[in-house]
C-alpha positions as CSV (number, residue, x, y, z in Angstrom):
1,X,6.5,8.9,44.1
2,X,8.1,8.2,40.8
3,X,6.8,10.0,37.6
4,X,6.9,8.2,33.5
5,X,8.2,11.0,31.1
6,X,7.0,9.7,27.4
7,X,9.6,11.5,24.9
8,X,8.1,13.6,22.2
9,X,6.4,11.7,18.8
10,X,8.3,11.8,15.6
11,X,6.5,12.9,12.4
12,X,7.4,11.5,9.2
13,X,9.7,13.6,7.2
14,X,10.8,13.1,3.3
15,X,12.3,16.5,2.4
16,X,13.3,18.7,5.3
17,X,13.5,18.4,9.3
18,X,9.7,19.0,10.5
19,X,10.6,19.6,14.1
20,X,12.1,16.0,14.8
21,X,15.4,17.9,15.6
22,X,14.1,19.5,18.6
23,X,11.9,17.1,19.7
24,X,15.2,14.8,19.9
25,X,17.0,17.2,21.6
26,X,14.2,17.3,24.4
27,X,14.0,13.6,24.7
28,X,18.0,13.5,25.3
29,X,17.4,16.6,27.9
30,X,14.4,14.3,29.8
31,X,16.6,11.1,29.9
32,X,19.6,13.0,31.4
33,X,17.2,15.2,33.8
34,X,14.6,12.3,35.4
35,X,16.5,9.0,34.2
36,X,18.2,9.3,37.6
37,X,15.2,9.2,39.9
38,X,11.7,8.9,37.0
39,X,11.2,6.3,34.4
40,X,11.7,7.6,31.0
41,X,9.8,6.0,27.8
42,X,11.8,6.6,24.7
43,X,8.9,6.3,22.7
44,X,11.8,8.2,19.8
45,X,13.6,5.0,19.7
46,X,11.1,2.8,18.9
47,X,9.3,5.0,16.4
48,X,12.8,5.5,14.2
49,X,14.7,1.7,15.4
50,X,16.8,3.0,17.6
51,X,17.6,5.8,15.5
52,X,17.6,3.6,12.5
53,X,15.1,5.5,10.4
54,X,16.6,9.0,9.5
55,X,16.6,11.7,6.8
56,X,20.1,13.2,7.2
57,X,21.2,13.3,10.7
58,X,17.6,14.0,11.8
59,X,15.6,10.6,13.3
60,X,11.9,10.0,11.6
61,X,9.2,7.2,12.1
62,X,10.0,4.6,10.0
63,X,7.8,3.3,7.4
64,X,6.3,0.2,9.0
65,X,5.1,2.6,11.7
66,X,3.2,5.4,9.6
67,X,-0.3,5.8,8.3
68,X,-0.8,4.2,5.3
69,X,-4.2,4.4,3.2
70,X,-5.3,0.9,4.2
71,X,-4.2,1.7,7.9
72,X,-5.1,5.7,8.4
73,X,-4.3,7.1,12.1
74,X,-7.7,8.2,13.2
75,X,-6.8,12.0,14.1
76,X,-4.5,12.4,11.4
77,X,-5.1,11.2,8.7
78,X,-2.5,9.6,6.1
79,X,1.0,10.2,5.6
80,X,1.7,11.7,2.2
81,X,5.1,11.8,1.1
């Protein structure tokens, strides 16, 4: 039996580090726990380009993947910066 692990979203940050921080630092725990013997989605690395999009040292979604007012994210609304 193999298991997918999906790695934490990224929120969209403009000022300060929302929480991105640790939810990289649990993504890089789950690839070097189950990468070995689970498949691992680094859905992080998509959302910020490989790492691409940051604010400081801290990875973020990048703006042609956030909610915009012409394309809102149904349970979240629209990201404000």
């Amino acid at each position: 039996m193999r298991f997918v692990h999906i790695t934490p979203p990224l929120v969209y940050i403009t000022t300060r580090d929302e929480g991105n921080e640790a939810k990289m630092q649990l993504g890089a725990w789950m690839k070097a726990i189950f990468a070995e013997k689970d498949v691992v989605f680094y859905l992080q690395a998509i959302e910020s380009n490989d790492g691409a999009c940051k604010l400081g040292n801290v990875g973020r979604i990048c703006d042609e993947y956030r909610s915009t007012a012409s394309y809102a994210s149904k349970s979240q609304g629209v990201d404000v910066p």
